[in-house]
C-alpha positions as CSV (number, residue, x, y, z in Angstrom):
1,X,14.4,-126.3,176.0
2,X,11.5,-124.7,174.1
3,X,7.8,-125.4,174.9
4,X,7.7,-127.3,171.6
5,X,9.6,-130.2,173.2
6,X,8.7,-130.2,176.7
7,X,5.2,-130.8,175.3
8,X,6.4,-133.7,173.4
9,X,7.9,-135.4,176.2
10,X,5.0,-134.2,178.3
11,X,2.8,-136.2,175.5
12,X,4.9,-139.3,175.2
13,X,5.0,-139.6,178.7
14,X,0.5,-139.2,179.2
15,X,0.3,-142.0,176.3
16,X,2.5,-144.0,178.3
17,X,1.0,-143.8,181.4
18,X,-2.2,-144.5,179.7
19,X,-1.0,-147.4,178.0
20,X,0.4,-149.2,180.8
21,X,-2.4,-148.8,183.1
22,X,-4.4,-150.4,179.9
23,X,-2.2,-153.4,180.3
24,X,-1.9,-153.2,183.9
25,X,-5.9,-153.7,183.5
26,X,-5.0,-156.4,181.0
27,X,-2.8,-158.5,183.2
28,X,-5.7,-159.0,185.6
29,X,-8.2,-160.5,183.4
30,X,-10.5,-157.5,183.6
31,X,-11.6,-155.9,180.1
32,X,-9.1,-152.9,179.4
33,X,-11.7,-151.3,177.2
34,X,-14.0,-151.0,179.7
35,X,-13.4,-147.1,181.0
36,X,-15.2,-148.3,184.9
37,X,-12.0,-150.6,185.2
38,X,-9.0,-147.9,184.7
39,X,-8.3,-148.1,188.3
40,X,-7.4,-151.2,188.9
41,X,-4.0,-150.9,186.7
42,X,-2.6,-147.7,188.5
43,X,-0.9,-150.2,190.6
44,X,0.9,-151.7,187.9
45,X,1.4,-148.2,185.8
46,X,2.8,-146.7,188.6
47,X,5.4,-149.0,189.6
48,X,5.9,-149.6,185.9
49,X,7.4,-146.1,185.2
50,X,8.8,-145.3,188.6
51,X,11.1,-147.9,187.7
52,X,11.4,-146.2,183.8
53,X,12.1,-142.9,185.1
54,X,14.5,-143.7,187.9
55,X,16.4,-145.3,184.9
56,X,16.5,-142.6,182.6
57,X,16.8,-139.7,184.9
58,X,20.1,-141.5,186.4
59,X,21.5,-140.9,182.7
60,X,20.0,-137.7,182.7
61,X,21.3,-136.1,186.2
62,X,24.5,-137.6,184.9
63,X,24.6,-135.7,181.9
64,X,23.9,-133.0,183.0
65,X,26.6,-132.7,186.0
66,X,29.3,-133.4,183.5
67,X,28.1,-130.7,181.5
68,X,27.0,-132.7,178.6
69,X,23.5,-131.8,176.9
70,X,21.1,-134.6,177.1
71,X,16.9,-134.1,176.4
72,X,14.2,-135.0,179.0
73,X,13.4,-139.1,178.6
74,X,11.0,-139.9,175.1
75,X,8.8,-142.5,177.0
76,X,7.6,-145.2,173.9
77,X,4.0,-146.3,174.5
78,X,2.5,-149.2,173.5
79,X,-1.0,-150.3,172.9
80,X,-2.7,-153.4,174.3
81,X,-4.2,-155.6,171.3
82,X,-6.4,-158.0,172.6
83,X,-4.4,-161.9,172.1
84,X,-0.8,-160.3,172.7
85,X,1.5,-159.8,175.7
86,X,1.9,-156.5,176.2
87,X,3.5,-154.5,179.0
88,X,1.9,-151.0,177.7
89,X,5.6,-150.0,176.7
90,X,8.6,-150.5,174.8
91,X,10.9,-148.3,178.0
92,X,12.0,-144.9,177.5
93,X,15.4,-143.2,176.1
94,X,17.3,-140.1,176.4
95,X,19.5,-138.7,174.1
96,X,22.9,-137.1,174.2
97,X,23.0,-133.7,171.9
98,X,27.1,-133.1,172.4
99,X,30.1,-135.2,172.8
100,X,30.5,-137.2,175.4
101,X,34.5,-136.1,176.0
102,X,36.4,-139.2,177.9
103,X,36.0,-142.4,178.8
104,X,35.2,-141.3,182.4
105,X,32.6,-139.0,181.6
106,X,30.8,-142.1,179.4
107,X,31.3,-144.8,182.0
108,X,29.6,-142.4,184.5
109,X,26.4,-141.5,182.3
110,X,26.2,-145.0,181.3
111,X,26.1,-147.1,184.7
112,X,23.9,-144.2,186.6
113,X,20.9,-145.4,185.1
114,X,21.3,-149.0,185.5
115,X,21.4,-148.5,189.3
116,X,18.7,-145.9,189.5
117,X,16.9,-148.2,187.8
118,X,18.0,-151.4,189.5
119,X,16.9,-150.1,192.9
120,X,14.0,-148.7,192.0
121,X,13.2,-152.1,190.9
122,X,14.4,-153.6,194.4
123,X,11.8,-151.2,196.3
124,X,9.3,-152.3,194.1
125,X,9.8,-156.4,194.1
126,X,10.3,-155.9,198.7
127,X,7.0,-154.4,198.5
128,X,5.4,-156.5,196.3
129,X,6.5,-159.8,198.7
130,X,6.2,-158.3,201.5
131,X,2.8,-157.5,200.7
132,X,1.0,-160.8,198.6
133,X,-2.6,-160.6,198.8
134,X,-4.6,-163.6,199.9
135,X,-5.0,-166.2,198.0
136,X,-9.0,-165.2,197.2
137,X,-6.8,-162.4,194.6
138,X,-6.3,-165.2,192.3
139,X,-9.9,-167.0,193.1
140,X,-11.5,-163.4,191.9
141,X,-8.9,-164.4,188.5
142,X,-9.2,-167.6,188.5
143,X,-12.5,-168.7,190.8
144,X,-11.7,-172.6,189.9
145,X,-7.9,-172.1,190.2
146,X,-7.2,-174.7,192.7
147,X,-10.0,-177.5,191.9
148,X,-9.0,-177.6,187.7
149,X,-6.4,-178.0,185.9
150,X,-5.3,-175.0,183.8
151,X,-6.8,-175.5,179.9
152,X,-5.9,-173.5,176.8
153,X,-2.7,-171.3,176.4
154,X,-0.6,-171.3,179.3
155,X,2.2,-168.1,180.1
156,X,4.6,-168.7,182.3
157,X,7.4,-165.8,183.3
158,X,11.2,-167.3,183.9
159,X,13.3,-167.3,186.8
160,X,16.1,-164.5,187.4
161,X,18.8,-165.5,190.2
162,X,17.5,-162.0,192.1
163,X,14.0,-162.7,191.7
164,X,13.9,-165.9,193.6
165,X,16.0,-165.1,196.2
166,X,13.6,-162.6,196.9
167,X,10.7,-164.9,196.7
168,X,12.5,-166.9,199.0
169,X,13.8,-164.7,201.9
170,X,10.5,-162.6,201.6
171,X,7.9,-165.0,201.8
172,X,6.5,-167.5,204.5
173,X,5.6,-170.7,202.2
174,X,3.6,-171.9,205.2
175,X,1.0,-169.0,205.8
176,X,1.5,-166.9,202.2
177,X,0.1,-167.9,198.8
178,X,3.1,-167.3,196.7
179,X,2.0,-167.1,192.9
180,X,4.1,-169.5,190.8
181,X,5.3,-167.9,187.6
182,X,2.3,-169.0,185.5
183,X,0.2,-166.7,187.6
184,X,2.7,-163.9,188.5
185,X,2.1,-161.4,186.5
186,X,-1.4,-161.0,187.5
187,X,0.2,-159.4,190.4
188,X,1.1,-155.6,189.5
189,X,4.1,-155.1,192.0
190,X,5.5,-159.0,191.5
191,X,5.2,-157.8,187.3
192,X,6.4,-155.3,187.0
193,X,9.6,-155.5,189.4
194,X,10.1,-158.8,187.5
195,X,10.2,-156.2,184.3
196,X,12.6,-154.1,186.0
197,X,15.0,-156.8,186.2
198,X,14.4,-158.3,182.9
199,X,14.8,-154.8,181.1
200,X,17.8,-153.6,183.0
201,X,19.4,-156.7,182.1
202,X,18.6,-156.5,177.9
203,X,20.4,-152.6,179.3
204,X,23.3,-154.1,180.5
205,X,24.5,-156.9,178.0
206,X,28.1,-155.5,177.4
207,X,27.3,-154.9,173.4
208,X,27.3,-151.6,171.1
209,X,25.8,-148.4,172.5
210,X,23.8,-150.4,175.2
211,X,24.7,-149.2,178.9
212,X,26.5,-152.8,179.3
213,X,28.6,-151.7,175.7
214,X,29.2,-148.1,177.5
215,X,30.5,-150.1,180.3
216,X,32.6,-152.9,178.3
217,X,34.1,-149.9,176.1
218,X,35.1,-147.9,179.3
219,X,36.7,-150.5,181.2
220,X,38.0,-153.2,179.0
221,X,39.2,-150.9,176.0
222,X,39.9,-152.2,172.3
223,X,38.7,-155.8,174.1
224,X,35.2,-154.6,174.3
225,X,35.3,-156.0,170.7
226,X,36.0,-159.4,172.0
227,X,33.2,-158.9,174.6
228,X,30.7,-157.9,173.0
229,X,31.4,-160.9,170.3
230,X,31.1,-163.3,172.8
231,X,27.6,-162.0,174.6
232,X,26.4,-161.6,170.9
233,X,26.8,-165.4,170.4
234,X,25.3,-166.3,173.5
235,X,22.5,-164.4,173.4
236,X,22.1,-165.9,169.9
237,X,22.6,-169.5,171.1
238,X,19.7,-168.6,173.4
239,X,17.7,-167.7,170.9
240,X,18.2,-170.5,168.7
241,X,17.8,-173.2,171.5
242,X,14.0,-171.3,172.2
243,X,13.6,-172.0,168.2
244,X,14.2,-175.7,168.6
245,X,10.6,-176.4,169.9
246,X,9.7,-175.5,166.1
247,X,11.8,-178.7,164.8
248,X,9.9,-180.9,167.4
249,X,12.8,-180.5,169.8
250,X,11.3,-180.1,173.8
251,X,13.8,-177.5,175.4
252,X,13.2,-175.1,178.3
253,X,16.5,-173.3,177.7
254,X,16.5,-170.1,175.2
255,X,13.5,-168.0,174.2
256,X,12.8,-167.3,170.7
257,X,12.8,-163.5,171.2
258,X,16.5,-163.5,171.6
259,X,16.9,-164.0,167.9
260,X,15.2,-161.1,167.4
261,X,16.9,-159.3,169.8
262,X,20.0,-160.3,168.1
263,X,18.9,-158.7,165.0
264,X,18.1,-155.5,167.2
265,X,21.6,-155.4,168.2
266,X,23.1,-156.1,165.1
267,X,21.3,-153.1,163.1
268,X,20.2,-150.7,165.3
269,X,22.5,-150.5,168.6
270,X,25.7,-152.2,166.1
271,X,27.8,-154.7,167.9
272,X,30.9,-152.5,168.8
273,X,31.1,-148.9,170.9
274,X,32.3,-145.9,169.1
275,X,35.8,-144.2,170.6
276,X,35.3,-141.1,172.7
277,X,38.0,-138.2,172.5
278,X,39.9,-138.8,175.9
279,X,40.5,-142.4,176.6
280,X,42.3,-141.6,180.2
281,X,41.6,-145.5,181.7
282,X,39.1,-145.5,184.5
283,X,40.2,-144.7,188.2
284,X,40.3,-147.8,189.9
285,X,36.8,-147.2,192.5
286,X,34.9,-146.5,188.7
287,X,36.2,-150.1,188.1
288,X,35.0,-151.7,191.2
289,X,31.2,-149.7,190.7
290,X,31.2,-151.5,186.7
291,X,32.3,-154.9,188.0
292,X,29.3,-154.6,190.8
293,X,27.2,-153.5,187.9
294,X,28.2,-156.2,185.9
295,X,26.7,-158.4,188.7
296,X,23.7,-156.7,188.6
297,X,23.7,-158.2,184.7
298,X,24.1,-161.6,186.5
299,X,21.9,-161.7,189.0
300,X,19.0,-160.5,186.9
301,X,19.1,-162.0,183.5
302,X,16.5,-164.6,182.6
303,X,18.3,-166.6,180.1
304,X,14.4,-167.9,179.2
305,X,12.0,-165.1,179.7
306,X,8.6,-166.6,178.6
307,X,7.3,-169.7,178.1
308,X,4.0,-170.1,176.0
309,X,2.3,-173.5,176.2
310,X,-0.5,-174.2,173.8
């Protein structure tokens, strides 16, 4: 690897750290501009692309003990505007520069980074409930939090299977103030674990050259076409249900952003996973690992991700 790239993904990676401990900043009500307040969204950055990198370097260390050539991860920053939900980044990618030469090889690149990834995210959500701050965090957010009711837009995060169960088993309701999900995300850890789970399950739904359609392809064959039809309709049905609001329709199913996600898939990732060279069928232990993965999917999709109430 020449000099020339490792500075670009040295680069990538700075701007990205950078832009997530902006919106780290962001996410606690303190002014990102202001250079005196950088400090308080290391928290959040940190966590943020521990959880990024355990991801892609899982594809990565795969790669590269099959022998296939793969770059160093392109980190994607993104800038906080003031008014819009940011999270400071759009993830991070590798990519494959040869042929990835049986099915086996391709099932083992893709599923390594959803489980890097996944347990990374685990470590961060334990810490982050086992360790809730008091409830005068919020009163330095919100000082009038618990005498007024909330006024102007209102944010509120979804639910993910994982992420309550956590809440629940984690957390003493009696003596901890547990932040419902219209105040979550002021709370770096509880954020950005949520965003672990939310991104690794956009990874894992079973379509195209997503690690779900790297899976699908692997282990159910030609029927990945079938699968991938099938989460490609849902996903859109999701999306449309979070449109209905716009015909005067109340619904707290769906989210709007699925549609766009749809057309994502549908252009850019393609709905259906290109044949590798040797389709050997999987041993049956690689089986058992994608069908636990595929409960990963489960257990941390949020079929309604945001809610925005004006």
């Amino acid at each position: 690897m020449t000099i020339r790239k490792i500075l670009l993904h040295l680069s990538l990676f700075i701007a990205t750290f950078f832009t997530t401990t902006v919106a780290g900043v962001a996410w606690l009500n303190i002014d990102p501009f202001e250079l005196s307040n950088f400090a308080y969204g290391l928290p959040y950055s940190f966590s943020i692309l521990f959880i990024l990198t355990c991801h892609e370097f899982g594809h990565y260390f795969a790669a590269r003990y099959h022998g296939v050539d793969a770059t160093l991860p392109f980190f994607i920053p993104t800038p906080s505007v003031p008014g819009f939900m940011n999270f400071g980044t759009f993830g991070a990618i590798i990519k494959t520069q040869s042929p990835i030469p049986s099915k086996k090889v391709m099932f083992d690149i893709g599923v390594a980074g959803p489980i890097a990834g996944f347990f990374a995210t685990i470590a961060i959500l334990i810490y982050g409930f086992t360790h809730l701050p008091g409830k005068e965090f919020i009163l330095k957010i919100h000082p009038d939090y618990f005498t007024q009711t909330q006024q102007g837009i209102g944010l509120t995060f979804g639910h993910s299977l994982l992420y309550n169960f956590f809440g629940l088993i984690l957390t003493n309701g009696a003596t901890d103030f547990i932040p419902p999900m219209s105040e979550m995300y002021h709370y770096p850890f509880l954020c950005t674990g949520w965003f672990g789970l939310f991104v690794t399950a956009m990874n894992l739904i079973p379509i195209g050259q997503l690690d779900g359609g790297h899976l699908s392809y692997t282990m159910f064959g030609r029927n990945h076409t079938m699968v991938a039809n099938v989460s490609f309709g849902f996903i859109f049905l999701l999306g449309a249900a979070g449109l209905l609001p716009l015909l005067g329709v109340e619904t707290t199913i769906g989210w709007s952003g699925w549609v766009f996600w749809t057309l994502i898939l549908l252009f850019v990732v393609k709905l259906y996973h290109p044949p590798v060279e040797d389709e050997t069928e999987l041993d049956a232990n690689r089986r058992l690992i994608g069908w636990l993965t595929f409960g990963i999917l489960v257990i941390s999709f949020t079929p309604s991700p945001f809610n925005i109430a004006f």
